[in-house]
LOKOL-357842 format. One record per residue (C-alpha): residue number from 1; residue in three letters; chain; x, z, y. Coordinates in nm, 4 decimals, decimal comma. Layout:
N
+-----+------+-------+----------+----------+----------+
|  nr | rest | kette |     east |       up |    north |
+-----+------+-------+----------+----------+----------+
| NUM |  ala |     A |        X |        Z |        Y |
...
+-----+------+-------+----------+----------+----------+
! end
This chain:
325
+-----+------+-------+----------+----------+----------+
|  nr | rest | kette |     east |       up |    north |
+-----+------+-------+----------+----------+----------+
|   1 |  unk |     A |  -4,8177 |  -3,1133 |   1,3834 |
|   2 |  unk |     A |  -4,8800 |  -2,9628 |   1,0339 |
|   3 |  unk |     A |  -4,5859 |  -3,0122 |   0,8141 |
|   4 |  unk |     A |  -4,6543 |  -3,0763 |   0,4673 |
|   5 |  unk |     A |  -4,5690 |  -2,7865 |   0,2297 |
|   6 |  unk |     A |  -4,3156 |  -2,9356 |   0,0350 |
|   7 |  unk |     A |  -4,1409 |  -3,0285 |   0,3628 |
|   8 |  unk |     A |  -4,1641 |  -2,6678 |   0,5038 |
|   9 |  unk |     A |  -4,0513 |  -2,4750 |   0,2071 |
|  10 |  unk |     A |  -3,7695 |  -2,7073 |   0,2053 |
|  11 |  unk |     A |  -3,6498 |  -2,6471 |   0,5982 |
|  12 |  unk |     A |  -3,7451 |  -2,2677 |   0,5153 |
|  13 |  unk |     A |  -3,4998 |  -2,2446 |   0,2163 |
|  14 |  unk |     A |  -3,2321 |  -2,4245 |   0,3898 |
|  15 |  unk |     A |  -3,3128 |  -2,1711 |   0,7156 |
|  16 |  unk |     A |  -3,2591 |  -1,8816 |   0,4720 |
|  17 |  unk |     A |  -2,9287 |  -2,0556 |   0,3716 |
|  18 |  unk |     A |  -2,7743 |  -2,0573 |   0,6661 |
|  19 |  unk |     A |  -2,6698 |  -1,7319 |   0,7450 |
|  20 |  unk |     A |  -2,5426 |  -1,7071 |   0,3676 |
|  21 |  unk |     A |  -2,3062 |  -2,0521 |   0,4749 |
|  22 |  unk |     A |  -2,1835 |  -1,9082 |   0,7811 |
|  23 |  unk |     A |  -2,0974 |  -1,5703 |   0,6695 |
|  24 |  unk |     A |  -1,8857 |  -1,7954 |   0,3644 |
|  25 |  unk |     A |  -1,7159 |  -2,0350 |   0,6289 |
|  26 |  unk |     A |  -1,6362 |  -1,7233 |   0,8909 |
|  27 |  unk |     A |  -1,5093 |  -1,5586 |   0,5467 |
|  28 |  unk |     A |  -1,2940 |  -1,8267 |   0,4511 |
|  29 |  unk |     A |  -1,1580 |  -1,8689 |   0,7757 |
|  30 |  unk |     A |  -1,0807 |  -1,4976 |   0,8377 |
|  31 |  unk |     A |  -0,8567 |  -1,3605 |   0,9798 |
|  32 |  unk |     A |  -0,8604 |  -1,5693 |   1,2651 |
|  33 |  unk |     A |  -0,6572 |  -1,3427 |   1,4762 |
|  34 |  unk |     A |  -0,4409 |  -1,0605 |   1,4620 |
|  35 |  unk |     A |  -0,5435 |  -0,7365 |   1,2745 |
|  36 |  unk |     A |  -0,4721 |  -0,3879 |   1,3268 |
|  37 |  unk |     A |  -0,3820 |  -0,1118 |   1,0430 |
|  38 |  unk |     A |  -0,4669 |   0,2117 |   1,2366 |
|  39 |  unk |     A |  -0,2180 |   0,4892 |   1,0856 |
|  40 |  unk |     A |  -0,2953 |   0,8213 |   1,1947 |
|  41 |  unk |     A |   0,0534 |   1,0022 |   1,1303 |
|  42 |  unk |     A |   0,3623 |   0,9331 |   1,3221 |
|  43 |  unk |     A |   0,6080 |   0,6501 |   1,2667 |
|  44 |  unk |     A |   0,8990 |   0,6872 |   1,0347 |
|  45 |  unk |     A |   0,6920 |   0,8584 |   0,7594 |
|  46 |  unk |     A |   0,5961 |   0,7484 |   0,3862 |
|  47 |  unk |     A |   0,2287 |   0,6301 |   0,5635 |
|  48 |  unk |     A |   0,4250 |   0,4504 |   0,8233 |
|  49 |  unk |     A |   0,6351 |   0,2974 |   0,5842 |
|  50 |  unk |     A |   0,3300 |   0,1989 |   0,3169 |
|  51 |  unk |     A |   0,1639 |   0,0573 |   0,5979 |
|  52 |  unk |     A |   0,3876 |  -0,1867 |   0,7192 |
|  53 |  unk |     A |   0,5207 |  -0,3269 |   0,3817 |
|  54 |  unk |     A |   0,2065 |  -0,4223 |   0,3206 |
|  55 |  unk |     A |   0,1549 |  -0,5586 |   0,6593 |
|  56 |  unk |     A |   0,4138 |  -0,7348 |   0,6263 |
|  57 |  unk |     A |   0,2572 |  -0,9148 |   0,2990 |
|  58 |  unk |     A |  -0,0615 |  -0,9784 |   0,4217 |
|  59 |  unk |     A |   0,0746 |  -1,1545 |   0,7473 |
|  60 |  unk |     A |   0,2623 |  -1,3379 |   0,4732 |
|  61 |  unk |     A |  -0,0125 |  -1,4499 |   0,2882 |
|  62 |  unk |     A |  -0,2559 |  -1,4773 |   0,4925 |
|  63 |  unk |     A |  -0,0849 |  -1,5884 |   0,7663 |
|  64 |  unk |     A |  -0,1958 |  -1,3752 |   1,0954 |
|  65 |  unk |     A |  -0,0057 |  -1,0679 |   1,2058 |
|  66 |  unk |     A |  -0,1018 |  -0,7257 |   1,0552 |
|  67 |  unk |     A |   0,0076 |  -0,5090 |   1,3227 |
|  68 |  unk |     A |   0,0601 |  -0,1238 |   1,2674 |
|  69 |  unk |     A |  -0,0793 |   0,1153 |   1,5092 |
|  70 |  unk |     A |   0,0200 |   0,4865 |   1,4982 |
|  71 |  unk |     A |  -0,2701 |   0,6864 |   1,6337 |
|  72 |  unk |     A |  -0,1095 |   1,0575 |   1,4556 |
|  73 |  unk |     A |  -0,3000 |   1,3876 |   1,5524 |
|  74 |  unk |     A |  -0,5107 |   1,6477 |   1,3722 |
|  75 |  unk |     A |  -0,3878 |   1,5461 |   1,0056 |
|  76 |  unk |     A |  -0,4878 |   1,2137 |   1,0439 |
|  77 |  unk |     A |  -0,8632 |   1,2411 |   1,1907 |
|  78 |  unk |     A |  -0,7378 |   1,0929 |   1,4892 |
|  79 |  unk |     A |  -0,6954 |   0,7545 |   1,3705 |
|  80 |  unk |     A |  -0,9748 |   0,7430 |   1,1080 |
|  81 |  unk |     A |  -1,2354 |   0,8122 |   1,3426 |
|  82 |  unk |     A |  -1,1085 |   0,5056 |   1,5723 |
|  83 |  unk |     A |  -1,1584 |   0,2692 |   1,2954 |
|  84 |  unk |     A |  -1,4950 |   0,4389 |   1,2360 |
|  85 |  unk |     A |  -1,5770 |   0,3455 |   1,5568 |
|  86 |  unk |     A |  -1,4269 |  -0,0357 |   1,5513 |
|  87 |  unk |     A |  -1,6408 |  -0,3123 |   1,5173 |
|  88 |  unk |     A |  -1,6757 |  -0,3877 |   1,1196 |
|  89 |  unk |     A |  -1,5069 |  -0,7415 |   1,1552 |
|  90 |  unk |     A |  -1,2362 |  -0,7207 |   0,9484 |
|  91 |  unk |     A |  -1,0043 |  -0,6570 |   1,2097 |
|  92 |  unk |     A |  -0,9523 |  -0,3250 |   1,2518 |
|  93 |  unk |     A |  -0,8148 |  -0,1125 |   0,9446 |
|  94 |  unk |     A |  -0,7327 |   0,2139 |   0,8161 |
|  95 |  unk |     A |  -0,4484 |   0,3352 |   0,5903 |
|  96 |  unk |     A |  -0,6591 |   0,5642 |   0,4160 |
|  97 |  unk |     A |  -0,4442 |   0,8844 |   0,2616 |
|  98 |  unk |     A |  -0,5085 |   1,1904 |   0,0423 |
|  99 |  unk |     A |  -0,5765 |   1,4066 |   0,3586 |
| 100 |  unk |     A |  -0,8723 |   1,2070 |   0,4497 |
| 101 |  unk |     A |  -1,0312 |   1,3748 |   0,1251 |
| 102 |  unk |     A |  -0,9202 |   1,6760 |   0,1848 |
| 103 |  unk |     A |  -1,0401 |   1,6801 |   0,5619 |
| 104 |  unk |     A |  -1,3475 |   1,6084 |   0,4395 |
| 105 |  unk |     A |  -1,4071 |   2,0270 |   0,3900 |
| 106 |  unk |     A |  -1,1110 |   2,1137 |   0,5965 |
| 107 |  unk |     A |  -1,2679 |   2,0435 |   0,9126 |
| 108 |  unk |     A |  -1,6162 |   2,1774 |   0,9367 |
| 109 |  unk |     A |  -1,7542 |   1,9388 |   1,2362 |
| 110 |  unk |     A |  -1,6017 |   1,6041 |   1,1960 |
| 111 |  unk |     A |  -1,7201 |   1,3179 |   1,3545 |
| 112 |  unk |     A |  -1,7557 |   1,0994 |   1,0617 |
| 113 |  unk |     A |  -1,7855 |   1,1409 |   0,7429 |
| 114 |  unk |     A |  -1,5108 |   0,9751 |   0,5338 |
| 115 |  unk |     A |  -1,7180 |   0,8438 |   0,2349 |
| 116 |  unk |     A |  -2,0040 |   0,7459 |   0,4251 |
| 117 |  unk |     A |  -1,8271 |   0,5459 |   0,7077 |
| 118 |  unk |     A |  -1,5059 |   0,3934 |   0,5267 |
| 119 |  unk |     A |  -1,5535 |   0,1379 |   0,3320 |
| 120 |  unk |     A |  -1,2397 |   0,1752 |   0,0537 |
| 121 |  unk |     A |  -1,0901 |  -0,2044 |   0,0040 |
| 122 |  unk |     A |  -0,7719 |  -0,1455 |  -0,2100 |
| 123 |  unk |     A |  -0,5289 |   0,1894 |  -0,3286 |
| 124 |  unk |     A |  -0,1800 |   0,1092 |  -0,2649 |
| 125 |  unk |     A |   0,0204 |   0,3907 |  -0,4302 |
| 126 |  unk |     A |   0,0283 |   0,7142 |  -0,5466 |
| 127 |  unk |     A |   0,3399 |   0,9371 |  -0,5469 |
| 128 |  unk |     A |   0,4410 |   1,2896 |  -0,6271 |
| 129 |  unk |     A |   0,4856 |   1,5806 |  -0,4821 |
| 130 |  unk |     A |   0,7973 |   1,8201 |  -0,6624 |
| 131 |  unk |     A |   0,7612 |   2,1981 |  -0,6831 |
| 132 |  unk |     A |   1,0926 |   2,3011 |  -0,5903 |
| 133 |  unk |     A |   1,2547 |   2,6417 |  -0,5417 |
| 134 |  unk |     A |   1,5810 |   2,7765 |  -0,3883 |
| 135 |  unk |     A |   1,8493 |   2,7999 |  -0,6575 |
| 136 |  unk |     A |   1,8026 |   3,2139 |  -0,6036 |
| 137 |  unk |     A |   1,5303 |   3,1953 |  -0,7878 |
| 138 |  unk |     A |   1,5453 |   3,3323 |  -1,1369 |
| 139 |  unk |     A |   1,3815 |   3,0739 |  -1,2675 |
| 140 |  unk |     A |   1,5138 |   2,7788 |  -1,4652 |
| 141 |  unk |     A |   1,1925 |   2,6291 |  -1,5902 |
| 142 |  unk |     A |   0,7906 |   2,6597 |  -1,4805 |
| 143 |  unk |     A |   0,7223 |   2,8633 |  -1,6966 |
| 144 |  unk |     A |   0,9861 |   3,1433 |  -1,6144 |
| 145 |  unk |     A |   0,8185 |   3,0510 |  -1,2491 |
| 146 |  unk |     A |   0,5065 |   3,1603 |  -1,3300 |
| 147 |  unk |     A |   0,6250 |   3,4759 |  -1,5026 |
| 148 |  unk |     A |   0,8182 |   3,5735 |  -1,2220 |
| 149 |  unk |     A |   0,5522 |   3,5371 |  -0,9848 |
| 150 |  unk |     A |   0,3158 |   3,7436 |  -1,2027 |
| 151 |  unk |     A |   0,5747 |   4,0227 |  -1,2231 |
| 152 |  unk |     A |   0,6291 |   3,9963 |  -0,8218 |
| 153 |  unk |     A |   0,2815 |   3,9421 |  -0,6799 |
| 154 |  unk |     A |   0,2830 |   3,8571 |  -0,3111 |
| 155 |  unk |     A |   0,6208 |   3,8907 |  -0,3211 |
| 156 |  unk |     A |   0,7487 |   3,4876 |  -0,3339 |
| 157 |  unk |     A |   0,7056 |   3,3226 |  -0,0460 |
| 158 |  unk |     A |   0,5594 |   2,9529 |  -0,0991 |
| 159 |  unk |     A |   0,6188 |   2,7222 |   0,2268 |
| 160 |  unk |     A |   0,4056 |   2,4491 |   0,3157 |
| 161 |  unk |     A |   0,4293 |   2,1452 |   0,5987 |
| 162 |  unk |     A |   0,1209 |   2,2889 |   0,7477 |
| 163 |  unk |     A |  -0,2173 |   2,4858 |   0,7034 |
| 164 |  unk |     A |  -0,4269 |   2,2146 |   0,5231 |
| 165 |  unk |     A |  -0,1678 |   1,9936 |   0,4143 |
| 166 |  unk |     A |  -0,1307 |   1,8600 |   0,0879 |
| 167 |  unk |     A |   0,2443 |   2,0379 |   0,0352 |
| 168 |  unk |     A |  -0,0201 |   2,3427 |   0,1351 |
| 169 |  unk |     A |  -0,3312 |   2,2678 |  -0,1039 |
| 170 |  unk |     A |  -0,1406 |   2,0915 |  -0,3834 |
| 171 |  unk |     A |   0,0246 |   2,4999 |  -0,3727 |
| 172 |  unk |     A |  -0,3006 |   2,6404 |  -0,3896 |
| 173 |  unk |     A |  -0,4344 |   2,4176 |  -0,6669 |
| 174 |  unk |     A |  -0,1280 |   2,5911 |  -0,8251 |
| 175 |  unk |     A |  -0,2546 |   2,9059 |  -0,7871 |
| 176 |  unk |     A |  -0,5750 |   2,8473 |  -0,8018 |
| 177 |  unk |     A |  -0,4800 |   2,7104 |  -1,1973 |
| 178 |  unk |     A |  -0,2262 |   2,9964 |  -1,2902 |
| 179 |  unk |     A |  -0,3671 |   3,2969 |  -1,1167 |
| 180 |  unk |     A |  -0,0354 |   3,4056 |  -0,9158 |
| 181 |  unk |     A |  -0,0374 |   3,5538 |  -0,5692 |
| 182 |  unk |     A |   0,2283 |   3,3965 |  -0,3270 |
| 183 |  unk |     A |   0,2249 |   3,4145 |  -0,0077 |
| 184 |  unk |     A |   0,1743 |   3,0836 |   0,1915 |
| 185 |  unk |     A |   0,4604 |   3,0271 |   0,5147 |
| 186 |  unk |     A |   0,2953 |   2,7342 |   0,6625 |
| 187 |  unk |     A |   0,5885 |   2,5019 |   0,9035 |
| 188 |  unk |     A |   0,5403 |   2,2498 |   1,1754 |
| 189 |  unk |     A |   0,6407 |   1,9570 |   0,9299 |
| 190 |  unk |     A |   0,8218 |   1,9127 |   0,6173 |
| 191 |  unk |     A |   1,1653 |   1,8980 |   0,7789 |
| 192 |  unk |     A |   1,1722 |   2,2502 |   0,8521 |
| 193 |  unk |     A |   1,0448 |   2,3527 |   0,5335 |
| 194 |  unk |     A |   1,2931 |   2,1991 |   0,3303 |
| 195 |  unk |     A |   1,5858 |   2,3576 |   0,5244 |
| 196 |  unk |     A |   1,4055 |   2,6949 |   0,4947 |
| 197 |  unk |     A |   1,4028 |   2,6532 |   0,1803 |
| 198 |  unk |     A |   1,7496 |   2,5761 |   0,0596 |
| 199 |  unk |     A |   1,8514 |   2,8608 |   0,3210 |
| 200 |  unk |     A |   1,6943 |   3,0879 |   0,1342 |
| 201 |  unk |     A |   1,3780 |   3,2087 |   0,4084 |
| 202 |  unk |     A |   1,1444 |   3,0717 |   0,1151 |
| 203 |  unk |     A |   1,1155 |   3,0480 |  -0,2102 |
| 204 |  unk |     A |   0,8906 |   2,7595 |  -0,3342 |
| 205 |  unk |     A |   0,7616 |   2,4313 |  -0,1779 |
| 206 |  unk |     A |   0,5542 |   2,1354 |  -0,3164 |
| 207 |  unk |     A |   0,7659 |   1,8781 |  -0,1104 |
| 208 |  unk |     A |   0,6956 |   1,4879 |  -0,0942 |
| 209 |  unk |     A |   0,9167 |   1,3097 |  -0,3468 |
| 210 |  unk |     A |   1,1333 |   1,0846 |  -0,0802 |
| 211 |  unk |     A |   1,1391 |   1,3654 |   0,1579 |
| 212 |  unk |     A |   1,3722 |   1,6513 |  -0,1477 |
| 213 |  unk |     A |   1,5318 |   1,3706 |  -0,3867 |
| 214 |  unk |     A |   1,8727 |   1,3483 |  -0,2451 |
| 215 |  unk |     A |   1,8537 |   1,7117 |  -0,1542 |
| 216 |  unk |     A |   1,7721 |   1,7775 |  -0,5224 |
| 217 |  unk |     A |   2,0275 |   1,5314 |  -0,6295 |
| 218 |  unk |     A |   2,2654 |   1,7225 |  -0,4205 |
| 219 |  unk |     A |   2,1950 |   2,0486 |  -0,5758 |
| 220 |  unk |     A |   2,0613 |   2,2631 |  -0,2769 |
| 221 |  unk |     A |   1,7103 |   2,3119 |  -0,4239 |
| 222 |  unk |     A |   1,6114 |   2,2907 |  -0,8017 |
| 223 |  unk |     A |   1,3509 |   2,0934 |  -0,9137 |
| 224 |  unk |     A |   1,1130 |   2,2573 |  -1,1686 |
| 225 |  unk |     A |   0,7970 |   1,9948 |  -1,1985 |
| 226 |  unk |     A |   0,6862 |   1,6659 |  -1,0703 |
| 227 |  unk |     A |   0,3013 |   1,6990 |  -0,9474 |
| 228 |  unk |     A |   0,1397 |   1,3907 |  -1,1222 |
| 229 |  unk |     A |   0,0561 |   1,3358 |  -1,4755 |
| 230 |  unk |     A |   0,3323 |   1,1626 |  -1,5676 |
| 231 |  unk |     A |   0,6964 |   1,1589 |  -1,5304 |
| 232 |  unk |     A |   0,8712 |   1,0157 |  -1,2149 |
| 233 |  unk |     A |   1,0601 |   0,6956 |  -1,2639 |
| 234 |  unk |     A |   1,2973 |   0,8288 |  -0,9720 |
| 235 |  unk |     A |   1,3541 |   1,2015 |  -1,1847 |
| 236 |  unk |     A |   1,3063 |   1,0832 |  -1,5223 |
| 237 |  unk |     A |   1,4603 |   1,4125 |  -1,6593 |
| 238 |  unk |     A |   1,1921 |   1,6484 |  -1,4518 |
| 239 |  unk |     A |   0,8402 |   1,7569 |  -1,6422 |
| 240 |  unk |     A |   0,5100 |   1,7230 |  -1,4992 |
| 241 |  unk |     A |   0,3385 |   2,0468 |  -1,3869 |
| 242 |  unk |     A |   0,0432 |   1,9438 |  -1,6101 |
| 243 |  unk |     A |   0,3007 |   1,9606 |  -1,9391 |
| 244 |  unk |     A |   0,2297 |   2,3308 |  -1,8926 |
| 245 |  unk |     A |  -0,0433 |   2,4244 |  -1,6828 |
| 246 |  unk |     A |  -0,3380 |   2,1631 |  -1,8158 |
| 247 |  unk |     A |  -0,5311 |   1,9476 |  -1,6024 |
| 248 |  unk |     A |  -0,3146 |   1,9716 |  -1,2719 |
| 249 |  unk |     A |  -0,2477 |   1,6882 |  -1,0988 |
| 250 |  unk |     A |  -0,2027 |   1,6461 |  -0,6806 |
| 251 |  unk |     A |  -0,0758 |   1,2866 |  -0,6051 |
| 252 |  unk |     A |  -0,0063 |   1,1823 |  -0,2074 |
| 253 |  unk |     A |  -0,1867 |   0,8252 |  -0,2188 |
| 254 |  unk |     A |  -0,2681 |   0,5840 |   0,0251 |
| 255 |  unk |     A |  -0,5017 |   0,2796 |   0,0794 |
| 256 |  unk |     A |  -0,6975 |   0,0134 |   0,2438 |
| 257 |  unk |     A |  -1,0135 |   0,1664 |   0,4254 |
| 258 |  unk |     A |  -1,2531 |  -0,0527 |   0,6915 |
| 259 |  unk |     A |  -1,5714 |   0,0711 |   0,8963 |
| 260 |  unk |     A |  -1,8567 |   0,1063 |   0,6743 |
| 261 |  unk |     A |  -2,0276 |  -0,1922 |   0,7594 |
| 262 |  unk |     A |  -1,7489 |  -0,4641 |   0,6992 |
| 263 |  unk |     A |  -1,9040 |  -0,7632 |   0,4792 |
| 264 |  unk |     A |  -1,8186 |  -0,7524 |   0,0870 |
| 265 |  unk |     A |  -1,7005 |  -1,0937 |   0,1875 |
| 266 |  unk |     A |  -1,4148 |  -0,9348 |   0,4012 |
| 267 |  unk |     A |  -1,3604 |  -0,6597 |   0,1685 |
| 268 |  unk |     A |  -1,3576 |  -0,8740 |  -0,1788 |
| 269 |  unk |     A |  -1,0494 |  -1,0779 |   0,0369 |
| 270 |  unk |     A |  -0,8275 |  -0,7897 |   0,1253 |
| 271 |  unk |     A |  -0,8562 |  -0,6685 |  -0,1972 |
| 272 |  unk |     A |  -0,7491 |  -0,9486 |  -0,3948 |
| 273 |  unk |     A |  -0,4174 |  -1,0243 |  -0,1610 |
| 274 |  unk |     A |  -0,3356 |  -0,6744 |  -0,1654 |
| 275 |  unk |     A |  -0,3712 |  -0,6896 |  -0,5265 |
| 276 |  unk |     A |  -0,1604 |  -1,0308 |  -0,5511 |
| 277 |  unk |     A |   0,0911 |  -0,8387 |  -0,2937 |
| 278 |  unk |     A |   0,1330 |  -0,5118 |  -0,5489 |
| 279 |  unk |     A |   0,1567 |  -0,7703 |  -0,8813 |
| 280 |  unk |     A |   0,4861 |  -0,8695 |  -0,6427 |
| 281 |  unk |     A |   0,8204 |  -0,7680 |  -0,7788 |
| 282 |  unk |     A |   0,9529 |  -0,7394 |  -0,4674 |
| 283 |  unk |     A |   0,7044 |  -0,5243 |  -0,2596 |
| 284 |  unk |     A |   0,6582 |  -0,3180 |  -0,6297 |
| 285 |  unk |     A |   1,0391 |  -0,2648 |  -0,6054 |
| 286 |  unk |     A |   1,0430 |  -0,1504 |  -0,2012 |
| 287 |  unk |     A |   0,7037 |   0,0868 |  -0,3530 |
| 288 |  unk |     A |   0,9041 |   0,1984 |  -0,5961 |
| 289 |  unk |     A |   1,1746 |   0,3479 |  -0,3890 |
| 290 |  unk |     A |   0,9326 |   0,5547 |  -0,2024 |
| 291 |  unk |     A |   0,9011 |   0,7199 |  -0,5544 |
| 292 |  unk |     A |   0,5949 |   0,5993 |  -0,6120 |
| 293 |  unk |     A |   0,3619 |   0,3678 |  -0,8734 |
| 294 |  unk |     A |   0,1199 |   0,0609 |  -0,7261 |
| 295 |  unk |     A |  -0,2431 |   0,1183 |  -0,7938 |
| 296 |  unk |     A |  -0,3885 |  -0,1913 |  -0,8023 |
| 297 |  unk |     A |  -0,8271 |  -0,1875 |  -0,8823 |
| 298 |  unk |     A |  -1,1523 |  -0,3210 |  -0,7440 |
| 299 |  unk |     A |  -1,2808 |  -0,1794 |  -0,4375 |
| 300 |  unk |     A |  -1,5267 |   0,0142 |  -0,6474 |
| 301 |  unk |     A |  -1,2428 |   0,1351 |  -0,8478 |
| 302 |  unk |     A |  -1,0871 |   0,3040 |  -0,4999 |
| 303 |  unk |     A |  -1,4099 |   0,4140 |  -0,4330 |
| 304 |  unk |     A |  -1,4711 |   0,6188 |  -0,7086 |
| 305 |  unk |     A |  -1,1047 |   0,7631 |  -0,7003 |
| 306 |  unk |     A |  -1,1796 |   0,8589 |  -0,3168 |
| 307 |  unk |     A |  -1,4979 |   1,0606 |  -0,4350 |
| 308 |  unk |     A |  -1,3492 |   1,2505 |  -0,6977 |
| 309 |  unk |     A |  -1,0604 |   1,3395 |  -0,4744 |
| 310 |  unk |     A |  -1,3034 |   1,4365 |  -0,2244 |
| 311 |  unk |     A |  -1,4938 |   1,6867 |  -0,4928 |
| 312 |  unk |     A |  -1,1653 |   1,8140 |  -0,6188 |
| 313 |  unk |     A |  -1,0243 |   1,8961 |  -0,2876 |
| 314 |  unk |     A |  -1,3039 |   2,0164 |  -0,1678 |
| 315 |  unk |     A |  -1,3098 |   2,3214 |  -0,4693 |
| 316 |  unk |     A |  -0,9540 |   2,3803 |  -0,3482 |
| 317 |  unk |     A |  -1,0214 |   2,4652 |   0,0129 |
| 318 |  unk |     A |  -1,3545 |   2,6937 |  -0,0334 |
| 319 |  unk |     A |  -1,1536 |   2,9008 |  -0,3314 |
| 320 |  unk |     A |  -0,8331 |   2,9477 |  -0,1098 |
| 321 |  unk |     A |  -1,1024 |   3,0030 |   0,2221 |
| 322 |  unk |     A |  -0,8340 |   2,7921 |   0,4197 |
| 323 |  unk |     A |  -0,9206 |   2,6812 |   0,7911 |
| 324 |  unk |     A |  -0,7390 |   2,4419 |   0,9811 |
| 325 |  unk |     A |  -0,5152 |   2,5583 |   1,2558 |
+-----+------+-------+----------+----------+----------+
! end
């Protein structure tokens, strides 16, 4: 039977509609289910933490659980590349960090690429790192530091939480910036670091705010410089690093990443409640004691941060020539 062609562009239009309506009503019914944030560093840690307060709003607002999975190995690589591999639903997630921009060079022979295969959905926060040195040191302020590193060149001793880690980069952005020589101690974790350092086996560390404040507050290491562009809320009294070397700035940040091919649908969600959760006084105050400040944005917004983190990084690793362990 020949339809008439006003009849069949009208069934063809509402054909073409169809998968346009579904994709709205699966949207708008999501999530449906559980969902899993994939973490890929231990628990107990800032990314741990990050991760489940804002679980914890999602499951509150949008009323499924938001369960946190620790998948830690190979600075976080691990755990990225499962939720590369996850089917782009909306139900598998990453908590996307400052490492997985800096991996992006680190490692020569990844199996993903980062920009390419994460879609970014929302930043969270961004906190500092603090350049602190043993109380030894002859140097009150950064820019005695600098001075005294000049006059004793690969003599001060900067320790790091790892080859490749930010504590590690973030120290050669430093040098890269100010043209001292130090040489890098790289430790199994932060923990050891720190006591290294206020024993006196090192001299310098760029330290993760909640893992030195009450050790700084306690006078075993002295703070010189916080590590973002402005002042820390938590050290009010402590400069920025960029008030004398211009232009430096290393932030630890984390975020919302899903696989690549997750709907704008899905995304455009997330992003708003994890917006709504960050405009929250509460979760903003629990943020805040991490040391941190709530980045709220478009997903286009944490896109564009992501690349220019990745570029930045990336000039970082090939000047300093480092290789992962």
């Amino acid at each position: 039977m020949k339809l008439p062609r006003r009849n069949f562009l009208h069934l063809a239009a509402g054909a073409a509609a169809l998968p346009a309506l579904s994709r709205i009503a699966w949207t708008e019914s999501y999530p449906s289910r559980p969902v899993r944030i994939i973490v890929g560093f231990p628990p107990g840690g800032t990314a741990d933490i990050v991760a489940r307060l804002m679980g914890q709003r999602l499951s509150e607002r949008l009323g499924q659980p938001f369960v946190i999975e620790n998948r830690p190995g190979a600075g976080g690589n691990i755990g990225t590349e499962a939720v590369v591999r996850a089917p782009a639903d909306g139900y598998t997630l990453l908590l996307a960090a400052t490492l997985n921009t800096i991996n992006a060079t680190l490692y020569e022979k990844l199996n993903y690429n980062f920009i390419r295969d994460i879609a970014p959905v929302a930043c969270i926060i961004r906190t500092p790192l603090i350049m602190v040195v043993n109380p030894a040191v002859p140097a009150k302020i950064l820019p005695e530091f600098i001075a005294y590193a000049k006059d004793n060149p690969a003599k001060v001793t900067m320790a790091s939480a790892g080859t490749g880690t930010l504590s590690h980069i973030a120290g050669e952005l430093f040098k890269m910036m100010t043209g001292i020589d130090v040489l890098h101690v790289p430790y199994r974790g932060g923990a050891p670091a720190l006591t290294d350092l206020t024993g006196g086996q090192v001299q310098v560390y760029f330290s993760p705010l909640p893992e030195s404040i009450s050790t700084i507050k306690g006078g075993k290491v002295r703070a010189l410089a916080v590590t973002t562009a402005g002042r820390s809320e938590a050290l009010p009294d402590v400069p920025t690093v960029g008030d004398f070397v211009a232009g430096y700035e290393a932030t630890v940040w984390f975020g919302i990443g899903a696989p690549k091919a997750t709907t704008a649908e899905i995304v455009d969600k997330l992003n708003k409640e994890i917006n709504a959760g960050l405009a929250d006084p509460q979760l903003k105050a629990r943020l805040a004691d991490l040391g941190g400040t709530v980045i709220a944005g478009s997903p286009s917004d944490f896109g564009s941060f992501v690349a220019a983190e990745t570029d930045k990084w990336a000039k970082v690793v090939r000047f300093a020539g480092i290789k992962p362990e």
